[in-house]
C-alpha positions in Angstrom: 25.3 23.1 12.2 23.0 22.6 9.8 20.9 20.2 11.8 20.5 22.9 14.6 19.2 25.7 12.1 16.8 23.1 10.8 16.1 20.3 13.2 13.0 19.3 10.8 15.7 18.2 7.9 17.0 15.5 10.6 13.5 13.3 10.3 13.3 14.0 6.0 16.6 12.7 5.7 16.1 9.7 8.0 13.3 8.6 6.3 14.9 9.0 2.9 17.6 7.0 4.0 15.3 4.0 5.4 13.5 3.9 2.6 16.3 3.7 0.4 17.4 0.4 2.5 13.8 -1.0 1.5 13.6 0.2 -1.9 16.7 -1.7 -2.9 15.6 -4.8 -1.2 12.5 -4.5 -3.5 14.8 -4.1 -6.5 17.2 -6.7 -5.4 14.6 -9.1 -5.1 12.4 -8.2 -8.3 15.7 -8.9 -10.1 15.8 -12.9 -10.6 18.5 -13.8 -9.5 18.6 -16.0 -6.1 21.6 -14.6 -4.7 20.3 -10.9 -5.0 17.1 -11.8 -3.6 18.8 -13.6 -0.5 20.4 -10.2 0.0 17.5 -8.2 -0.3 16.5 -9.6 3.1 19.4 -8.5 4.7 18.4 -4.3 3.5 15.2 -5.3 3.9 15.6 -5.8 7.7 18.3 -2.5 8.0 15.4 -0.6 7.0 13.2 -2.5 9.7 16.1 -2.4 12.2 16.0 1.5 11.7 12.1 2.0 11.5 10.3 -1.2 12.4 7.0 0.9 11.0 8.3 1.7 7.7 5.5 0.5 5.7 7.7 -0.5 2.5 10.2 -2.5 4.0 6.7 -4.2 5.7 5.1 -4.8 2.6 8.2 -5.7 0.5 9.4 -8.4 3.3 6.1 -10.0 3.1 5.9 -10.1 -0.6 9.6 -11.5 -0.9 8.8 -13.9 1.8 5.5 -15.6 0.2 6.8 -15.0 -3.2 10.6 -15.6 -3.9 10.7 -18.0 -1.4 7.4 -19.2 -0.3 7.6 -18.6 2.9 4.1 -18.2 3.9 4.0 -17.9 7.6 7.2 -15.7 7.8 4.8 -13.4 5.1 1.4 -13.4 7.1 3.1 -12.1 9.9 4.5 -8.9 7.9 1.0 -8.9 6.4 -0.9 -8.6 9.8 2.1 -5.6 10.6 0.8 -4.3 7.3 -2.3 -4.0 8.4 -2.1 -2.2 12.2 -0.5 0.5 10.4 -2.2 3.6 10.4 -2.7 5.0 6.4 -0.5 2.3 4.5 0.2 4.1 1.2 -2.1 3.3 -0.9 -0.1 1.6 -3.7 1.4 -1.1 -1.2 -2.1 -1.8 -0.4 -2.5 -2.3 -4.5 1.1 -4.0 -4.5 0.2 -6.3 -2.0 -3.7 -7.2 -2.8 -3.0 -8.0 -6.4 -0.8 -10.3 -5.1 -3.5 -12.3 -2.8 -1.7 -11.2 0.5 -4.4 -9.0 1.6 
């Protein structure tokens, strides 16, 4: 198969997919609307349930939480996960400082 011949295809495509379950949390949430920002969470927390270190799911969860629905010790603790990780990309770090969250 094609995963045999190249094995290293397997890991791209997984972290395509995970991010794609935290990029349209983000954009379900950013939306306005309550209902869509309620089910954000739920891809938001696929994307954690498939890589609890994905650093965009991490950073959106904590914004959504503090933000939409001001949830502020449900945010600090995705905030302190923020920060353990090893080289957060660098425009969450942005995202999430102009914000006040870090």
């Amino acid at each position: 198969t094609a995963y045999e011949i190249m094995p290293s295809l397997v890991g791209s495509e997984m972290c395509i997919r995970d991010r794609l379950f935290a990029h349209r949390g983000w954009l379900l949430a950013i939306s306005g609307d309550q209902q869509l920002a309620e089910l954000s969470l739920i891809s938001l927390d696929v994307s954690l349930e498939i890589n609890p270190e994905d650093p965009y799911a991490i950073a959106y969860k904590a914004l959504i939480e503090a933000i939409i629905f001001e949830k502020m010790n449900s945010s600090e603790k995705y905030v302190e996960q923020f920060k353990s990780l090893p080289n957060p990309p660098s425009e969450l770090v942005e995202l999430l400082r102009s914000e006040g969250l870090l």
